[in-house]
VMD Tcl script that draws the C-alpha trace (Angstrom):
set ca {
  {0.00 0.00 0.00}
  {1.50 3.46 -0.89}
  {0.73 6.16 1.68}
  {-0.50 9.73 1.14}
  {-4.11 10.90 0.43}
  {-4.01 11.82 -3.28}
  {-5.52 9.01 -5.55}
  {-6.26 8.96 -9.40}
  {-9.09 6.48 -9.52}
  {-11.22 4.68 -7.31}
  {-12.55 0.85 -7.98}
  {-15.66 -0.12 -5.93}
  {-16.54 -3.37 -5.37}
  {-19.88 -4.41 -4.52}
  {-21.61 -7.52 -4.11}
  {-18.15 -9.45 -2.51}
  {-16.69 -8.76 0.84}
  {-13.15 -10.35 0.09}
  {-10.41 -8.57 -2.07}
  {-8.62 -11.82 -2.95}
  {-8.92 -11.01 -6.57}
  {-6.68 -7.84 -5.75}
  {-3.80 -10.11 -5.07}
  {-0.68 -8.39 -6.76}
  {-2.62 -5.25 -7.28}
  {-0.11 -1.87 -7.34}
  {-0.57 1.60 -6.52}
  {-3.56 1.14 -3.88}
  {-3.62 4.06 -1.45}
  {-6.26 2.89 1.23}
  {-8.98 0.68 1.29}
  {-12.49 1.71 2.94}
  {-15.11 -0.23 3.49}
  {-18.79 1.48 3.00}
  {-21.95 0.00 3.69}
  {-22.52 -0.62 0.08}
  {-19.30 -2.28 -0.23}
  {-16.11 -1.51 -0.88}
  {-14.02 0.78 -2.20}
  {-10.61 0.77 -3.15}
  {-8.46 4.15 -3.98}
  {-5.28 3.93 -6.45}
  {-2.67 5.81 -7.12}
  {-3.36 6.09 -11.21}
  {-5.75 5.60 -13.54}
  {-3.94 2.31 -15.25}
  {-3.49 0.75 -11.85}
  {-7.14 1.41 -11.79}
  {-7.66 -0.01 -14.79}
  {-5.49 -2.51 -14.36}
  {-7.15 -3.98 -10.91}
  {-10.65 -3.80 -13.04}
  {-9.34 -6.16 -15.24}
  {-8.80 -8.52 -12.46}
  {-11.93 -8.21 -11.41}
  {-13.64 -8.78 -14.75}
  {-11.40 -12.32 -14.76}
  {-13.25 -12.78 -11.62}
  {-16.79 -12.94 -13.00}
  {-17.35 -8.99 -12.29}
  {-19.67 -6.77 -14.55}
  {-17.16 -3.54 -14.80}
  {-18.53 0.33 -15.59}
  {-15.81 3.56 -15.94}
  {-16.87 7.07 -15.16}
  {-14.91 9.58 -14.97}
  {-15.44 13.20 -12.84}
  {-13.72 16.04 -14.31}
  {-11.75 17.88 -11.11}
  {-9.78 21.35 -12.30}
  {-7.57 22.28 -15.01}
  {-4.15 22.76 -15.57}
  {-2.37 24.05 -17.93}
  {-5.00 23.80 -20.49}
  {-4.84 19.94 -19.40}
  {-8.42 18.57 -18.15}
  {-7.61 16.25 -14.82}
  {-9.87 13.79 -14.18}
  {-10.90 11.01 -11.24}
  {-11.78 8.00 -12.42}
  {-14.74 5.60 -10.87}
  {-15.04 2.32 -11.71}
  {-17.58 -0.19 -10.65}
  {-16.81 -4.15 -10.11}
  {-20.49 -5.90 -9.36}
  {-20.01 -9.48 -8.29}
}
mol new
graphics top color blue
foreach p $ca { graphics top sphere $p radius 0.5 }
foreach p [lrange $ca 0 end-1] q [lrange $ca 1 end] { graphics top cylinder $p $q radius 0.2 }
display resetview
């Protein structure tokens, strides 16, 4: 787990209470758990990516959103939301 608050993405996982699938997973920041499930904050948007993929091997039905946060120099930053349902 890398430390620090900032995160690039966030994969939620609902419908499972384990994160087995995550084995191997890089760039996760924290992990809280909600009453909906859980959800998962990385440091990128690949690693993001990356641990949705994973969960799609898993039998998960995956969804990407994306929430556009500022702008800087004339570069639109984003957060990225993806949704694992088991």
């Amino acid at each position: 787990m890398v430390s620090g608050r900032t995160y690039a993405g966030i994969l939620q996982v609902r419908g499972r209470k384990d994160l087995a699938f995550l084995e191997g997973a890089s760039g996760i920041v924290r992990i809280e758990e909600e009453k909906e499930g859980i959800n998962v904050f990385f440091l990128t948007q690949s690693d993001t990516r990356n641990a949705a993929a994973m969960a799609k091997k898993h039998g998960a039905q995956v969804k990407e959103t994306h929430k556009l946060m500022t702008k800087k120099n004339n570069k639109l930053i984003s957060r990225m939301t993806m949704s694992a349902r088991f």
